[in-house]
C-alpha positions as CSV (number, residue, x, y, z in Angstrom):
1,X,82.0,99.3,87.1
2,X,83.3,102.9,88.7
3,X,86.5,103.0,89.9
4,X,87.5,105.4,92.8
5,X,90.3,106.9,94.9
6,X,89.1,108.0,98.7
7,X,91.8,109.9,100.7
8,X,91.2,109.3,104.1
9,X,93.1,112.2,106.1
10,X,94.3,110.2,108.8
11,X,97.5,112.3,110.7
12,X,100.4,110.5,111.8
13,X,99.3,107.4,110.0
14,X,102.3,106.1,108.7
15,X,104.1,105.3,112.1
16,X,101.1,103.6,113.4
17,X,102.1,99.9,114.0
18,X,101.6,97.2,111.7
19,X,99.0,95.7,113.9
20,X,96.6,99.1,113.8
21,X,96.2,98.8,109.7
22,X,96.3,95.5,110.0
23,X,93.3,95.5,112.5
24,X,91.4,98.7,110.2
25,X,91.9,96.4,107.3
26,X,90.0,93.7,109.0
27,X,87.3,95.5,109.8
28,X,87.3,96.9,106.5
29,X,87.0,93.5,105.2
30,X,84.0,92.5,107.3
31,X,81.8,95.4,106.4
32,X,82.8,95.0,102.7
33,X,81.7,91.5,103.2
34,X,78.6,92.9,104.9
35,X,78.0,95.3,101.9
36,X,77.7,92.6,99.4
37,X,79.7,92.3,96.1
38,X,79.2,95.2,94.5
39,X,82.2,97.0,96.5
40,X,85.7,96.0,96.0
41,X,88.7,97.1,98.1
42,X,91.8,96.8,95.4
43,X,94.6,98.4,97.6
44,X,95.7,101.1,99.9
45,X,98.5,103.6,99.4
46,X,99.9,104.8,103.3
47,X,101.7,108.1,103.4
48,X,102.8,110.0,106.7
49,X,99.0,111.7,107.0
50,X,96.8,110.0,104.5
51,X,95.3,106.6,103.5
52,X,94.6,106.6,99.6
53,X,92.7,103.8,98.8
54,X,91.3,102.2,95.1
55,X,87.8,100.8,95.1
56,X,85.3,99.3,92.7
57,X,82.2,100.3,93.6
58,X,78.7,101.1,91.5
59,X,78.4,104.6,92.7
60,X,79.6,107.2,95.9
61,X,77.4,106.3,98.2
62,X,77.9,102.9,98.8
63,X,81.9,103.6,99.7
64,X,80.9,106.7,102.1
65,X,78.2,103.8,103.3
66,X,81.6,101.0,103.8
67,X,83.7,104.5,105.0
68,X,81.1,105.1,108.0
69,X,80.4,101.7,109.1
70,X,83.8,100.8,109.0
71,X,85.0,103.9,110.9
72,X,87.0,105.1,108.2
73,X,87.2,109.0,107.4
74,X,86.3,109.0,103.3
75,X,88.1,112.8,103.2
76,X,87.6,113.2,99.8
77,X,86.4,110.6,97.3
78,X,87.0,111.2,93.3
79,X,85.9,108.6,90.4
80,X,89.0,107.5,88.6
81,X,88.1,108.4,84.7
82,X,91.5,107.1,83.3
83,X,94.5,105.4,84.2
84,X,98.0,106.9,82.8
85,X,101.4,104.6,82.6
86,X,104.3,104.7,80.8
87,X,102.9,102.0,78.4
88,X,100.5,105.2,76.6
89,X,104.1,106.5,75.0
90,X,104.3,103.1,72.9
């Protein structure tokens, strides 16, 4: 299955308490629950203005589906067509 980033522009996101993301994630969780299994949240990556977030999903639409319900901005959304580490120089 598809796997994407989403940036979710979000300013001054990374001095909002604990408790906000923590209550965003939540919600987040119950609409992915409402979406069914075939959309996965893997993790989230918090800068100062920006959320980036991985996700499995079968196609687009069903993450800008989660981003509206959920009340989360989906900014830009880009399918992840390979995944480059250190381990590709051994």
């Amino acid at each position: 299955m598809p796997k994407y980033i989403i940036e979710r522009q979000m300013p001054g996101v990374g001095q909002a308490p604990k408790e906000a993301l923590e209550e965003a994630g939540q919600k987040s969780k119950a609409v992915l629950k409402e979406l069914g299994p075939d959309i996965q949240w893997v993790e989230s990556y918090v800068t100062d203005d920006k959320i980036y977030c991985i996700y499995i999903a079968p196609n687009e639409e069903l993450i800008k589906k989660h981003a509206e319900k959920a009340g989360a901005p989906a900014s830009k959304i880009s399918q992840i067509r390979m995944v480059v580490d250190p381990s590709v120089t051994e």
